[in-house]
C-alpha angles and dihedrals in degrees: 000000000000132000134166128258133196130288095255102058090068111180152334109273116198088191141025093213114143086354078142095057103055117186108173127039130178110190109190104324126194122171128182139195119186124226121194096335090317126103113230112195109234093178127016123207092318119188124179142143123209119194135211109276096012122130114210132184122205101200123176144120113296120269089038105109108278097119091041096046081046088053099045089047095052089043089243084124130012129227120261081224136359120045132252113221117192117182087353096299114111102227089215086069093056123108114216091265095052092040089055089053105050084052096054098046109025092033152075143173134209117184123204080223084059092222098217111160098245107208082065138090128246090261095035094064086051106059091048090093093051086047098052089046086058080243118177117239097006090162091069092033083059094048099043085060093050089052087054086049094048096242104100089120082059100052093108098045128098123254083243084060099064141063130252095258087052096043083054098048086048083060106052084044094057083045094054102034086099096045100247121209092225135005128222123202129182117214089324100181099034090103099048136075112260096256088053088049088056101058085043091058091044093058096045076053088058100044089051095044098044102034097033088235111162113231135207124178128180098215140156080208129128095186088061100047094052086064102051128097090210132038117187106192121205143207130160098350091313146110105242137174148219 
């Protein structure tokens, strides 16, 4: 049975690691987006906190509020009301410049369709992001993170060339080739057979647990969810609980 709680009383933590470094708050969100002339709420007075080196899992139907919480977290949209602070800074605040920058150096974003470019090479879609920064030596920076992926012997190789597991370990090594401060991923396993989501998972375990990266993934997976330390369940826009 599930009901919903105030906006407060945010989530269900498995574990009080790092509750004194928090990275990530939410502070009565609401966010709208308006459909032939009528609002639909995509978030409802949601309230959260994400600490360094936490790993959190928003899990919930489709169409609740995971993508857009997602969005909002990683400033690629902004609440109708409320604010989103991340690192202390309210993303709100934030001109185009400073917001690009946030993205490129505190943040990164896997995708469950993976986004490679796919005319380049492994190594290549990693160093887009280096390249982008004006970073110095991104070829060794790209390879560096493949290593840390396991896939350093694969660096030359095309994303059709790779298998879905690969193409998603490509893509958390071009998201953490600037040592972001949390990842966001978007449904990350929901390509993958269940044995190649778990070592995905695993790995997003790792990363949390060694580089004290916070984590949030939008999943409908249990799996996922099992390895979190937070799971933030979701209905209607809204944090519920169990």
């Amino acid at each position: 049975m599930e009901e919903n709680i105030s906006a407060q009383a945010v989530a269900t933590s498995k574990s009080e690691k790092n509750v004194d470094s928090t990275l990530l708050i939410f502070e009565s969100v609401m966010k709208d987006y308006h459909t032939e002339g009528e609002a639909v709420h995509a978030l409802n007075d949601v309230s959260l906190r994400i600490a360094r080196g936490q790993f959190a899992a928003i899990i919930g139907p489709s169409g609740c509020g995971k993508s857009t919480l997602l969005n909002l977290a990683g400033a690629m949209d902004f609440p109708t009301r409320g604010q989103v602070l991340l690192d202390g800074v309210a993303t709100g605040s934030l001109n185009e410049a400073e917001l690009t920058n946030l993205r490129r150096t505190k943040v990164g974003f896997i995708f469950q369709s993976f986004q490679l470019l796919h005319t380049l090479s492994a190594v290549e879609n990693v160093e887009v992001p280096l390249l982008l920064a004006g970073r110095r030596n991104p070829r060794a920076h790209a390879l560096d993170r493949l290593a840390a992926v396991g896939l350093r012997d694969l660096a030359q190789r095309m994303p059709h060339q790779l298998s879905g597991g690969q193409m998603q370990r490509v893509a958390i090594a071009r998201a953490l080739v600037h040592s972001p401060r949390i990842l966001l991923a978007d449904e990350p396993t929901g390509n993958l057979d269940s044995a190649t989501g778990a070592l995905i998972l695993e790995l997003l375990r790792q990363i949390c647990d060694h580089q004290n990266t916070a984590v949030l993934i939008a999943t409908h997976s249990a799996e996922a969810a099992a390895v979190a330390d937070l799971v933030i369940q979701m209905r209607d826009g809204r944090i519920v609980a169990s």
